[in-house]
N, CA, C and O atoms as a GROMACS GRO file, in nm:
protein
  596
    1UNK      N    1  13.322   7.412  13.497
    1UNK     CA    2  13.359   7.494  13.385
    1UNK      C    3  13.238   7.579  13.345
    1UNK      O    4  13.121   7.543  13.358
    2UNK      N    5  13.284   7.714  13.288
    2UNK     CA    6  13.176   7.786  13.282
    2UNK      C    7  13.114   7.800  13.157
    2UNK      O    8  13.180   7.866  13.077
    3UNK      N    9  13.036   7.768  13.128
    3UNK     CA   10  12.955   7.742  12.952
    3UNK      C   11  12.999   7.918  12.928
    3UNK      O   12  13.038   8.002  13.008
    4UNK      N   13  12.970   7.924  12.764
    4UNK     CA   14  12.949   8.046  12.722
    4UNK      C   15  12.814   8.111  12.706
    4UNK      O   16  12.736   8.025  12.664
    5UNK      N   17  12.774   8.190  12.717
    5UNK     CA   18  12.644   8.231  12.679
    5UNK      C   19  12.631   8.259  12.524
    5UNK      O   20  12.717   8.322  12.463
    6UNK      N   21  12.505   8.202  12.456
    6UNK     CA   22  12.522   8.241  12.340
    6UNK      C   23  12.376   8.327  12.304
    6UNK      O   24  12.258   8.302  12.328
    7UNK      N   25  12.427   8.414  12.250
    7UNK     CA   26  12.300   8.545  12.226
    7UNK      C   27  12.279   8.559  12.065
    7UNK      O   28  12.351   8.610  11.979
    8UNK      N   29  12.138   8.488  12.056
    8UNK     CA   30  12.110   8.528  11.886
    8UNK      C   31  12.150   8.703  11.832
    8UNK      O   32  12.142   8.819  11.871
    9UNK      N   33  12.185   8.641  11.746
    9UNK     CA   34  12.227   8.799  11.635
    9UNK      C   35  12.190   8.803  11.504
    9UNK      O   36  12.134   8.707  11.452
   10UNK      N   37  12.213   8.895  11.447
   10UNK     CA   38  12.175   8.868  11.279
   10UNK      C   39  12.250   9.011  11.219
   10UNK      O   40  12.265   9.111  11.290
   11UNK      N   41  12.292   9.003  11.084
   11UNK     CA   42  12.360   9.121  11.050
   11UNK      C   43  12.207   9.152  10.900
   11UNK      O   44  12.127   9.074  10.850
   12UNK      N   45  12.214   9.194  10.894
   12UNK     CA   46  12.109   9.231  10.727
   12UNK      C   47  12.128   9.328  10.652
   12UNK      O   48  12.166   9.435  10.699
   13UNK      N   49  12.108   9.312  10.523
   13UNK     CA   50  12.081   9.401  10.426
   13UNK      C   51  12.043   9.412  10.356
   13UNK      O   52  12.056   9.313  10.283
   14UNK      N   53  11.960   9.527  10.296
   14UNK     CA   54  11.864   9.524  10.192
   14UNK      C   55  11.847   9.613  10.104
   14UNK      O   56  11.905   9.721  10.119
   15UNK      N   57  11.746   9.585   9.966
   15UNK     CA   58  11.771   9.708   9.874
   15UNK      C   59  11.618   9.680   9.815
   15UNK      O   60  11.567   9.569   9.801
   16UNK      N   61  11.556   9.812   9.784
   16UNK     CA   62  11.429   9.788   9.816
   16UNK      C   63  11.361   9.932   9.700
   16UNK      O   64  11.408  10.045   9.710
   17UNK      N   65  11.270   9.905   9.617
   17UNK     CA   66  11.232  10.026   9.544
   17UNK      C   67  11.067   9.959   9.597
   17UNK      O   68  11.023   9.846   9.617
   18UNK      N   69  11.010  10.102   9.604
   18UNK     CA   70  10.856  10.079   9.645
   18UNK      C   71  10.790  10.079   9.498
   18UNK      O   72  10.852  10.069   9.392
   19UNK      N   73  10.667  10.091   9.511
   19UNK     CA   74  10.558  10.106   9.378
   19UNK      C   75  10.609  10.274   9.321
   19UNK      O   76  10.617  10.304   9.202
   20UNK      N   77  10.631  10.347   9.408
   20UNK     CA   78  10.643  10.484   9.347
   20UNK      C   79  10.803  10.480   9.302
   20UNK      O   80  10.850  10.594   9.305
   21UNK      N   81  10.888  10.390   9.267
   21UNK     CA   82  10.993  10.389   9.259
   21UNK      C   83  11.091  10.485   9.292
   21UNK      O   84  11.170  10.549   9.222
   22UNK      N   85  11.062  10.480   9.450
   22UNK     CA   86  11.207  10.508   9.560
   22UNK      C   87  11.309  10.372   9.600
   22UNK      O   88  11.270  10.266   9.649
   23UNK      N   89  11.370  10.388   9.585
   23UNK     CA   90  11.465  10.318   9.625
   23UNK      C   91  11.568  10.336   9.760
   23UNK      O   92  11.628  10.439   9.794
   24UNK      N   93  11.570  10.235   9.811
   24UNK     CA   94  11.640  10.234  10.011
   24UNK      C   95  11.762  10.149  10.003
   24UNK      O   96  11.752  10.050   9.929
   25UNK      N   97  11.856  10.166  10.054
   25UNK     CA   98  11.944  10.085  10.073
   25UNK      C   99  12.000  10.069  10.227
   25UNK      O  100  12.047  10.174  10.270
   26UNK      N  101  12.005   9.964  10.314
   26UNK     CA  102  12.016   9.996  10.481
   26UNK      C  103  12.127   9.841  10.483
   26UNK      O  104  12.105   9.751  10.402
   27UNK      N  105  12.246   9.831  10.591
   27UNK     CA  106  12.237   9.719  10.618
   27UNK      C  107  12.279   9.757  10.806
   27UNK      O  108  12.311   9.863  10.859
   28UNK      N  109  12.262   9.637  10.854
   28UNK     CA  110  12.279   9.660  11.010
   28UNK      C  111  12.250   9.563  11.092
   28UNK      O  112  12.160   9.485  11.060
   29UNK      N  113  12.318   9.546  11.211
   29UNK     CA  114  12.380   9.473  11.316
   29UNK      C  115  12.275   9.449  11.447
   29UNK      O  116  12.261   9.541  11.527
   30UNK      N  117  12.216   9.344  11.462
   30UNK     CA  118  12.153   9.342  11.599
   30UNK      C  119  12.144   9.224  11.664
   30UNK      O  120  12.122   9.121  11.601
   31UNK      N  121  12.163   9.227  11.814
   31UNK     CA  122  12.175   9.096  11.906
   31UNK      C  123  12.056   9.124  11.991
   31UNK      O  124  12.022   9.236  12.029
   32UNK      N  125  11.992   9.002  12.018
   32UNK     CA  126  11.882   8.986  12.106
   32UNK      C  127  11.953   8.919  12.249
   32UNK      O  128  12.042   8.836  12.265
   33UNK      N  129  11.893   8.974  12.314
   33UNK     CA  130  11.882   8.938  12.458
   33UNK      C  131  11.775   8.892  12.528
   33UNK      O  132  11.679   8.966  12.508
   34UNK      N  133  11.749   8.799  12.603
   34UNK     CA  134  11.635   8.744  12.642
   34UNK      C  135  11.627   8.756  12.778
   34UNK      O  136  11.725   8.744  12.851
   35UNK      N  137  11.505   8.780  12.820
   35UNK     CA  138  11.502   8.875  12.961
   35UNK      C  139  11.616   8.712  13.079
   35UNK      O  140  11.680   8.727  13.183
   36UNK      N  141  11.605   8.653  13.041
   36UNK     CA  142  11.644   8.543  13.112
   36UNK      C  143  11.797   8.569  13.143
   36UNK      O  144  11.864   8.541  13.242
   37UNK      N  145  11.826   8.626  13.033
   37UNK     CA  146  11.984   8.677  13.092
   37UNK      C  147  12.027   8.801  13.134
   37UNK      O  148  12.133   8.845  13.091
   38UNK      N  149  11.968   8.856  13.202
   38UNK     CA  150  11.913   9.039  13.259
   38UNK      C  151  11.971   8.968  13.396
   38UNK      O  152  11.916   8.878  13.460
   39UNK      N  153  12.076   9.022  13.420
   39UNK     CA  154  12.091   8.935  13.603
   39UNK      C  155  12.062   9.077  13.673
   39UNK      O  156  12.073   9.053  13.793
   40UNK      N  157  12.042   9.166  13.663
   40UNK     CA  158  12.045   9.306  13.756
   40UNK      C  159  11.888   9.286  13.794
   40UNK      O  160  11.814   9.262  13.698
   41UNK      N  161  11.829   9.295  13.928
   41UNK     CA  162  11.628   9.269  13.938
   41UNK      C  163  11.608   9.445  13.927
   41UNK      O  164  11.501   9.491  13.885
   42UNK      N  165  11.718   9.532  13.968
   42UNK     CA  166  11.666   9.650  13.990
   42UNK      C  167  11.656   9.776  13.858
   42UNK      O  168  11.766   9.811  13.816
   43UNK      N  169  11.576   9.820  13.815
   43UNK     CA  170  11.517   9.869  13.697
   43UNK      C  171  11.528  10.053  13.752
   43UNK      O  172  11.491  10.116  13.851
   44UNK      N  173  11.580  10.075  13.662
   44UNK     CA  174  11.570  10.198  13.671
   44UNK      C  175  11.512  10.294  13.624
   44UNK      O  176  11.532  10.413  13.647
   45UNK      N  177  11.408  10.226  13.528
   45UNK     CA  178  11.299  10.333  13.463
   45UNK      C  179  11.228  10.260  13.479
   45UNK      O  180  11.242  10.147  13.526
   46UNK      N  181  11.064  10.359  13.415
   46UNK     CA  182  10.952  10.245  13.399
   46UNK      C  183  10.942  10.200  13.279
   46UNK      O  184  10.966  10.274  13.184
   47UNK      N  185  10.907  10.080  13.263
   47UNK     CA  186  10.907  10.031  13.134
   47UNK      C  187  10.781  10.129  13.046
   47UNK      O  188  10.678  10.174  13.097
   48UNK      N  189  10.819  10.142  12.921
   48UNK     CA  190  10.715  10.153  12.832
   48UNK      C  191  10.619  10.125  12.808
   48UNK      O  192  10.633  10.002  12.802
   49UNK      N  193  10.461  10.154  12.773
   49UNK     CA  194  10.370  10.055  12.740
   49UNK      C  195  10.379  10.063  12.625
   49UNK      O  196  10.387  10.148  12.536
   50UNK      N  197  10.375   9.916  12.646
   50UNK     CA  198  10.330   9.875  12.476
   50UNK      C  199  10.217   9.847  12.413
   50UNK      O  200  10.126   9.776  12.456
   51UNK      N  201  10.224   9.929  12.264
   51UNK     CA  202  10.099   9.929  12.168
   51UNK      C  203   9.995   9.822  12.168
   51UNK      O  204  10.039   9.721  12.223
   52UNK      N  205   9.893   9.811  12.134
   52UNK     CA  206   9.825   9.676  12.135
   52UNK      C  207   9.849   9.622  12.014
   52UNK      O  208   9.780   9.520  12.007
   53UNK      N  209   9.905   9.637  11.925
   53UNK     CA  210  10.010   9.572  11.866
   53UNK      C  211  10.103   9.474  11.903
   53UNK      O  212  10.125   9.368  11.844
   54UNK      N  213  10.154   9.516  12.003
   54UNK     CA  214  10.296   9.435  12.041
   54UNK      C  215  10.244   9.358  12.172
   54UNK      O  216  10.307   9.289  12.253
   55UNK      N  217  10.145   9.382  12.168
   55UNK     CA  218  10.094   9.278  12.366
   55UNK      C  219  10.062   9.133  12.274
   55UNK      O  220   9.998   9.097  12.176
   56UNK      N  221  10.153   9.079  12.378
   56UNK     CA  222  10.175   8.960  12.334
   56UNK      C  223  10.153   8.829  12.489
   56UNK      O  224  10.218   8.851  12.592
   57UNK      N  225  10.080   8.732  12.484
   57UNK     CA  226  10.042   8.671  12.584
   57UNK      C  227  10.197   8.575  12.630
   57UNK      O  228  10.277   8.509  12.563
   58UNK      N  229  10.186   8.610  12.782
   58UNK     CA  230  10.355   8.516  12.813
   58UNK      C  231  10.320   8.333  12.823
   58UNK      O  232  10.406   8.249  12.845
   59UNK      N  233  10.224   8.315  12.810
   59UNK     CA  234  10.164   8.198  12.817
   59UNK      C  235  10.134   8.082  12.728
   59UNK      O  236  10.042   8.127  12.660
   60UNK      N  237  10.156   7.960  12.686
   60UNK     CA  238  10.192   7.909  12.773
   60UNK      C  239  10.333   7.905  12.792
   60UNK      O  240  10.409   7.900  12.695
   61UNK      N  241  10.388   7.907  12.946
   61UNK     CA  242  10.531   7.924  12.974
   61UNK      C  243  10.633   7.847  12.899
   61UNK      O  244  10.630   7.725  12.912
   62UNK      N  245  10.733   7.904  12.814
   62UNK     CA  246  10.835   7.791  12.764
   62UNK      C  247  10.811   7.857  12.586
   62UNK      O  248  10.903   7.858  12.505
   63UNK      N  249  10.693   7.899  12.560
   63UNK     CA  250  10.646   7.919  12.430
   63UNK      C  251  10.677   8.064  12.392
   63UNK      O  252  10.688   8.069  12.269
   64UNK      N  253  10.694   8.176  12.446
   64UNK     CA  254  10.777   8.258  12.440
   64UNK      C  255  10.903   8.319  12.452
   64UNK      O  256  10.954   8.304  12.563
   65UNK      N  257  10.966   8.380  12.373
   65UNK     CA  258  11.104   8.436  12.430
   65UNK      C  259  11.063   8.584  12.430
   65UNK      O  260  10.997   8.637  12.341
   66UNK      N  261  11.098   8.631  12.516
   66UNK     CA  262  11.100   8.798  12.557
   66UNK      C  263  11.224   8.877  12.553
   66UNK      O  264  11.318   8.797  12.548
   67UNK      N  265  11.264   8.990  12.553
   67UNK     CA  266  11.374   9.055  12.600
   67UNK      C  267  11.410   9.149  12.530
   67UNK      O  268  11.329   9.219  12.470
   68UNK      N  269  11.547   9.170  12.526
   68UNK     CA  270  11.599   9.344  12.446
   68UNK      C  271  11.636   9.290  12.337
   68UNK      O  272  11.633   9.170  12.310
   69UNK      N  273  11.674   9.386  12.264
   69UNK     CA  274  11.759   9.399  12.110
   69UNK      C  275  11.815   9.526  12.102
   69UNK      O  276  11.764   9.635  12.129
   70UNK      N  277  11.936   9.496  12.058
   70UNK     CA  278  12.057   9.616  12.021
   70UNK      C  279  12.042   9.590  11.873
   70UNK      O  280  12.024   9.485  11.812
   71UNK      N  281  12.051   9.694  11.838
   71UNK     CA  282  12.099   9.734  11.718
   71UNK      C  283  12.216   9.830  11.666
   71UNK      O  284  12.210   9.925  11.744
   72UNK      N  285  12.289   9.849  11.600
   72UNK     CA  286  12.397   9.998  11.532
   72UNK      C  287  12.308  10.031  11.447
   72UNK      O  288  12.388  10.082  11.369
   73UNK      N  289  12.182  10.050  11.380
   73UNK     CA  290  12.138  10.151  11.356
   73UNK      C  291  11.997  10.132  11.338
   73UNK      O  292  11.951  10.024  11.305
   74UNK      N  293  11.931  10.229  11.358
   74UNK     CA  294  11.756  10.218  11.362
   74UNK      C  295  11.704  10.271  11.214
   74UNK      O  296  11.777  10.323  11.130
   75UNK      N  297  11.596  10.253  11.203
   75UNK     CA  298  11.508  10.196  11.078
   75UNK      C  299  11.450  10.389  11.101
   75UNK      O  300  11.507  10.484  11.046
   76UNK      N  301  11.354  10.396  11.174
   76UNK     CA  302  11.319  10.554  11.125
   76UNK      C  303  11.446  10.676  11.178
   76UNK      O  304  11.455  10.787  11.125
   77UNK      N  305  11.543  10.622  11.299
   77UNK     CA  306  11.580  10.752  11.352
   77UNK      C  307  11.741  10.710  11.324
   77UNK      O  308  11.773  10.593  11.343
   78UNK      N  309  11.823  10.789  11.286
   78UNK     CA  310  11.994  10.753  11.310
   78UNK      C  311  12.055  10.727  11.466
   78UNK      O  312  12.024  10.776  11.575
   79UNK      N  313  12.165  10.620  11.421
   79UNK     CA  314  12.211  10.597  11.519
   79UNK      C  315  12.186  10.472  11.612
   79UNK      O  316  12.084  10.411  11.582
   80UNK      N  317  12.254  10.425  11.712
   80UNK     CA  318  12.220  10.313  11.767
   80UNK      C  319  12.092  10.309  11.828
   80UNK      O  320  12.045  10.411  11.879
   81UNK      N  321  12.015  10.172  11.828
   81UNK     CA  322  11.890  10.199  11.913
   81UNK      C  323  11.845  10.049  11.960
   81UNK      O  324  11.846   9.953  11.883
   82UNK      N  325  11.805  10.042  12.096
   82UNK     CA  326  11.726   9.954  12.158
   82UNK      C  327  11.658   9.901  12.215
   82UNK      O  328  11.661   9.926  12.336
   83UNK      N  329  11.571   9.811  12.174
   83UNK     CA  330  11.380   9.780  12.201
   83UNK      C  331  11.358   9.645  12.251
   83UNK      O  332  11.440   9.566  12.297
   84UNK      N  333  11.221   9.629  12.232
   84UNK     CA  334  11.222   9.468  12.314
   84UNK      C  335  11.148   9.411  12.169
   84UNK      O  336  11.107   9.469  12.069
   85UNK      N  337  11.153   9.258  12.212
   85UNK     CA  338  11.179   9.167  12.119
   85UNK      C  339  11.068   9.046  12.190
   85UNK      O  340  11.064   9.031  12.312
   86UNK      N  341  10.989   8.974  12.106
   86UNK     CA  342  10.913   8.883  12.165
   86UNK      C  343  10.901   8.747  12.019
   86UNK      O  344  10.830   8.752  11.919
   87UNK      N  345  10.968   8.673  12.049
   87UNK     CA  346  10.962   8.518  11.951
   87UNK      C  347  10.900   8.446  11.962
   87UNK      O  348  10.896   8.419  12.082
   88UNK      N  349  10.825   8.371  11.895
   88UNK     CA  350  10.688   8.270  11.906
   88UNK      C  351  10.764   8.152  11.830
   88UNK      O  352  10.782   8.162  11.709
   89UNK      N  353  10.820   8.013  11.918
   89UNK     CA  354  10.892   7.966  11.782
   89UNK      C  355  10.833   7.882  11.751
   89UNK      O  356  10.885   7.832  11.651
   90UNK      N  357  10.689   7.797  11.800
   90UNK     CA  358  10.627   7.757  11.708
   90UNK      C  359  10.567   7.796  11.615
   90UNK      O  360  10.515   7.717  11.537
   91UNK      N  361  10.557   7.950  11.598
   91UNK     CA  362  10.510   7.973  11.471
   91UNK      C  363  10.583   8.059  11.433
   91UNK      O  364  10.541   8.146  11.358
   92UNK      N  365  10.742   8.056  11.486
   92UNK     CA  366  10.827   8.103  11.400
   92UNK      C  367  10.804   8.274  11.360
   92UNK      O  368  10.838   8.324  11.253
   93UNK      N  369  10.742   8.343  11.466
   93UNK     CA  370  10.736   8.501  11.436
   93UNK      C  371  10.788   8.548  11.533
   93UNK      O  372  10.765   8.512  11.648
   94UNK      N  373  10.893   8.664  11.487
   94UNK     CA  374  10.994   8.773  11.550
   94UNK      C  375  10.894   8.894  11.592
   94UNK      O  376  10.808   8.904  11.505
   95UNK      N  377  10.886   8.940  11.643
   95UNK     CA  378  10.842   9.090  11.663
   95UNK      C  379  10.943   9.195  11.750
   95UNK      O  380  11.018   9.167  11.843
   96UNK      N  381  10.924   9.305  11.697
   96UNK     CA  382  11.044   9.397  11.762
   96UNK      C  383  10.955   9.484  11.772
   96UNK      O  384  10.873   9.488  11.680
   97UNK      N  385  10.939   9.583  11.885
   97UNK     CA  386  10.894   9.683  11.956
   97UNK      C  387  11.011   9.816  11.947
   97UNK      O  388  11.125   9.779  11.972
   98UNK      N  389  10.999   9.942  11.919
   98UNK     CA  390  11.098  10.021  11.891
   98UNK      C  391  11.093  10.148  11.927
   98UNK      O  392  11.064  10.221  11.833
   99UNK      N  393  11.115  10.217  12.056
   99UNK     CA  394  11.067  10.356  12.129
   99UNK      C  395  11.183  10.455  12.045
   99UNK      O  396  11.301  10.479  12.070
  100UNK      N  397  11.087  10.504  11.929
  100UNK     CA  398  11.210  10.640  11.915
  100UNK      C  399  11.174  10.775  11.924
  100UNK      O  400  11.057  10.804  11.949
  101UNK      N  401  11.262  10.864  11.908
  101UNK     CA  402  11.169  11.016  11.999
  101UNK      C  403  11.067  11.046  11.944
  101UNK      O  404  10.980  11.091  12.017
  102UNK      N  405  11.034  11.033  11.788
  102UNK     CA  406  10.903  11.090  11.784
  102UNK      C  407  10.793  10.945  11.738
  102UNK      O  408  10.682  10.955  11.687
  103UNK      N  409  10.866  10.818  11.774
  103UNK     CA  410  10.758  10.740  11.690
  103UNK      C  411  10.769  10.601  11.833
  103UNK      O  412  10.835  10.596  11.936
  104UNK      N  413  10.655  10.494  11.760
  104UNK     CA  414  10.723  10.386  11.813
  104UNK      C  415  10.631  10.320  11.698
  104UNK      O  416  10.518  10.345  11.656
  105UNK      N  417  10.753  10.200  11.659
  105UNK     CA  418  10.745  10.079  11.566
  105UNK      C  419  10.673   9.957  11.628
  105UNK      O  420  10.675   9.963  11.751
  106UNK      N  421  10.626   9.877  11.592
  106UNK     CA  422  10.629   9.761  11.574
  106UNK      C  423  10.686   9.664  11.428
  106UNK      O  424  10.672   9.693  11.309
  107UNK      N  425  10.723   9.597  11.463
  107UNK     CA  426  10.756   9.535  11.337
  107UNK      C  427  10.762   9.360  11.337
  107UNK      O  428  10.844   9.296  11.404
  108UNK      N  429  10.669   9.305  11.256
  108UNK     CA  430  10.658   9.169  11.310
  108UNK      C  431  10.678   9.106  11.194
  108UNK      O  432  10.645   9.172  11.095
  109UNK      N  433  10.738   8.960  11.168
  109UNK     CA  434  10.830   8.911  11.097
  109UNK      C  435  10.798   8.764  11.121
  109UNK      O  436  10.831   8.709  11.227
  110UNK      N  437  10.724   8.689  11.008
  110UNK     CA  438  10.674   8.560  11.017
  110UNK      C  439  10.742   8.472  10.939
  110UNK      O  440  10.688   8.447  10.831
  111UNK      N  441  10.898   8.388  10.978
  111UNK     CA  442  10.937   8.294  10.892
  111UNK      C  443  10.903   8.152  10.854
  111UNK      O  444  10.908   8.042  10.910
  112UNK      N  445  10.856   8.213  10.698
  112UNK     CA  446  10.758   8.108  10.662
  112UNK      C  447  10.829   7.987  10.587
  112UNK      O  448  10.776   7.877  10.598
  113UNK      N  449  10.958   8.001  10.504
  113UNK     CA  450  11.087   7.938  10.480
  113UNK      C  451  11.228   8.004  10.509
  113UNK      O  452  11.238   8.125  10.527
  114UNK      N  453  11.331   7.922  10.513
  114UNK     CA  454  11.447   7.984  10.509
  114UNK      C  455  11.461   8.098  10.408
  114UNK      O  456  11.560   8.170  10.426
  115UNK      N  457  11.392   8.123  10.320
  115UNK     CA  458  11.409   8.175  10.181
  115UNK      C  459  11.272   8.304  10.165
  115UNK      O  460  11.278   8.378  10.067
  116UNK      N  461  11.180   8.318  10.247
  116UNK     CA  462  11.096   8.387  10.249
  116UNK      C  463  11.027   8.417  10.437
  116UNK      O  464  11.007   8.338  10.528
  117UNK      N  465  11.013   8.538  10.428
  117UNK     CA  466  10.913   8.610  10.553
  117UNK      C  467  10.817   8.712  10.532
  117UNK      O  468  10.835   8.801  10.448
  118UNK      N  469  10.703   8.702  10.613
  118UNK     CA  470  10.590   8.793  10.608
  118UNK      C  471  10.614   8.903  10.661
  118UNK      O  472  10.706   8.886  10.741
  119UNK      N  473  10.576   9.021  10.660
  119UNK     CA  474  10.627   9.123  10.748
  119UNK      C  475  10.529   9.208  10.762
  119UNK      O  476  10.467   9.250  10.664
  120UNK      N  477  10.501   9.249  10.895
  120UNK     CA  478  10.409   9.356  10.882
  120UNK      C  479  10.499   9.493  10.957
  120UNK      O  480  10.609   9.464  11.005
  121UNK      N  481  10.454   9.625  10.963
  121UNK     CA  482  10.527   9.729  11.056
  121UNK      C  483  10.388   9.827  11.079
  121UNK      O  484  10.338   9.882  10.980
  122UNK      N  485  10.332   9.845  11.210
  122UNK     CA  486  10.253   9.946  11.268
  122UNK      C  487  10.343  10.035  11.312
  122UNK      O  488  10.432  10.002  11.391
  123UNK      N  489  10.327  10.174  11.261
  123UNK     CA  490  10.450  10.307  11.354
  123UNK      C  491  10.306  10.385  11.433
  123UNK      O  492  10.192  10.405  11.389
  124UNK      N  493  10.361  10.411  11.544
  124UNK     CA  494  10.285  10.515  11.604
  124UNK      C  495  10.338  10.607  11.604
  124UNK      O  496  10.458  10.612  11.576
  125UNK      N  497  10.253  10.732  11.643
  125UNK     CA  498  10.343  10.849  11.706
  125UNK      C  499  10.337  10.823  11.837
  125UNK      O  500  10.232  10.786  11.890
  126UNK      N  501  10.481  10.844  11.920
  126UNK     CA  502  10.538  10.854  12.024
  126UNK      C  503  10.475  10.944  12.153
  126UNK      O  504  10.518  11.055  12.182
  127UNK      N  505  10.352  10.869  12.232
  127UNK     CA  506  10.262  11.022  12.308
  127UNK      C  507  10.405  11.125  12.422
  127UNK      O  508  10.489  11.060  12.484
  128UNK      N  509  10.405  11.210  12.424
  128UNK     CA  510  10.478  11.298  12.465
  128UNK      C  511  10.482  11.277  12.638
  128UNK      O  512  10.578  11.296  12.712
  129UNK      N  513  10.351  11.233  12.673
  129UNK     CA  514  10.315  11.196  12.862
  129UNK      C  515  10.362  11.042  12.900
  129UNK      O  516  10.374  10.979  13.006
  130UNK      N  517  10.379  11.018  12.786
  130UNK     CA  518  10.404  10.832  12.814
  130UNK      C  519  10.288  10.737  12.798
  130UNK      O  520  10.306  10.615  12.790
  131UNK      N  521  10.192  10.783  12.794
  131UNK     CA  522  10.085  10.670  12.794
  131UNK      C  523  10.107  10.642  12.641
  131UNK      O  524  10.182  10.698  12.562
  132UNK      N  525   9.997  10.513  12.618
  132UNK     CA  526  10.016  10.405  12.583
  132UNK      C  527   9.967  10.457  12.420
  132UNK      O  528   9.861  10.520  12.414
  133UNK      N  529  10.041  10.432  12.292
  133UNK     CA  530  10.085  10.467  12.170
  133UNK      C  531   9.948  10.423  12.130
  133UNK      O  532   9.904  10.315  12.169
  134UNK      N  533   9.883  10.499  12.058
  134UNK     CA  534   9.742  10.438  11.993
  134UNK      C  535   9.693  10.563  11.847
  134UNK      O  536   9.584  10.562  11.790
  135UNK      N  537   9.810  10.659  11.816
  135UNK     CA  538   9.790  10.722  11.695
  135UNK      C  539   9.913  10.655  11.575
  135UNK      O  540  10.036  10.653  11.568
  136UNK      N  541   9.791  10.601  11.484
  136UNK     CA  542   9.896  10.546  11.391
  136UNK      C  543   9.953  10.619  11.281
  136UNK      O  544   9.868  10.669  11.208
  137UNK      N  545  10.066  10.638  11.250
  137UNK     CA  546  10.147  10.696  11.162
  137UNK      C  547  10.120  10.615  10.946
  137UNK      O  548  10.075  10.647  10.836
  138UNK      N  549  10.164  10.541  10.994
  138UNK     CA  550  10.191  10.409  10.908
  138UNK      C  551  10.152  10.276  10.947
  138UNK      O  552  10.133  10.234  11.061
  139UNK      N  553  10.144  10.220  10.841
  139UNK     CA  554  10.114  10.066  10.805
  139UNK      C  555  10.153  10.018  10.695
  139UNK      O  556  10.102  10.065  10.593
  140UNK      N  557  10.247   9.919  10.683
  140UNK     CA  558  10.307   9.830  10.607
  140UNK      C  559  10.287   9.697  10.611
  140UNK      O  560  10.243   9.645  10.713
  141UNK      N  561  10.314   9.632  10.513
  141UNK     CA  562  10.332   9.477  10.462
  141UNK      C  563  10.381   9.416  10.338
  141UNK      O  564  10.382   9.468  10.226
  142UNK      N  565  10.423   9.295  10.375
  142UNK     CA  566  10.482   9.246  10.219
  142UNK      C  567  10.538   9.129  10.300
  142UNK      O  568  10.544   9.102  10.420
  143UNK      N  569  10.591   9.046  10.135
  143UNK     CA  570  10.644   8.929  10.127
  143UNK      C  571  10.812   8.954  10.088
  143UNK      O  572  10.871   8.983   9.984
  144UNK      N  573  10.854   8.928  10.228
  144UNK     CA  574  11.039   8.981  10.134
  144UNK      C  575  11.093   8.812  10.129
  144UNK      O  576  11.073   8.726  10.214
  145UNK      N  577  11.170   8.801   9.992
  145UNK     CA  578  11.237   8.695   9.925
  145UNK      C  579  11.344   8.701   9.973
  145UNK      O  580  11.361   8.809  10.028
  146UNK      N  581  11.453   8.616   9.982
  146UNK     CA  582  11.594   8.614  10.032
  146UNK      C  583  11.626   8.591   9.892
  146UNK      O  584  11.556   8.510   9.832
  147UNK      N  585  11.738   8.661   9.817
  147UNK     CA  586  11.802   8.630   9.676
  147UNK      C  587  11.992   8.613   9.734
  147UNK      O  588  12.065   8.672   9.813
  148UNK      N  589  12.008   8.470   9.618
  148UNK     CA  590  12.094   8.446   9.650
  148UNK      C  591  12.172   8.579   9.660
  148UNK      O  592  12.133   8.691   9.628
  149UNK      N  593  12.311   8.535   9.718
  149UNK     CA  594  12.427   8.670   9.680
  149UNK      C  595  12.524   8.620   9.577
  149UNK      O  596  12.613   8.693   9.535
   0.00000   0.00000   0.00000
């Protein structure tokens, strides 16, 4: 009998006023994929490099999860978008990597309770030749709370 595959997901939403009191409202849909379930070996682009931000050691084996993430909608650009994803679960941090036309994200996500996460986000600008993202746009951080609904 053939098991099902089961692929982490998460739906979110949030509402958010900064210090200069703007206010954001976003919610949205994304499933991770872990390179482990990629059955195709043949690649049809070259992969991206990634920021030194997002280099992340594959070692020791078993202690990482790697792979894609879909989303229905992206954080700087409209529309669907999808990046790679690297989980540390002993220490419980997400990171998402995010190629969009004029930028690329990082965004890393440390769950520290069910009820609270750390977050940081490095944006680059997107180099136009492909090499490897090293002009920073932005830098963010904070402590986001989960409130009941």
């Amino acid at each position: 009998m053939n098991e099902p595959f089961v692929m982490p997901g998460f739906s979110i939403a949030f509402d958010t006023r900064s210090e200069t009191g703007e206010e954001v409202s976003m919610s949205l849909k994304a499933l991770f994929v872990p390179d482990t379930f990629i059955t195709s070996k043949t690649v049809d682009f070259e992969p991206m490099p990634l920021p030194t931000a997002a280099q992340v050691p594959s070692a020791p084996i078993g202690e990482v999860i790697q792979g894609y993430y879909l989303r229905n909608k992206g954080y700087s650009e409209a529309g669907a978008i999808a990046g790679r994803f690297t989980y540390q679960p002993t220490r419980q941090t997400l990171e998402m990597t995010t190629y969009y036309r004029r930028s690329v994200a990082v965004d890393q996500m440390r769950f520290v309770s069910p009820e609270m996460r750390l977050r940081t986000i490095v944006t680059y600008q997107r180099p136009i030749d492909g090499s490897l993202p090293s002009a920073i746009d932005l830098v963010g951080f904070g402590v986001e709370h989960k409130h009941p609904m």
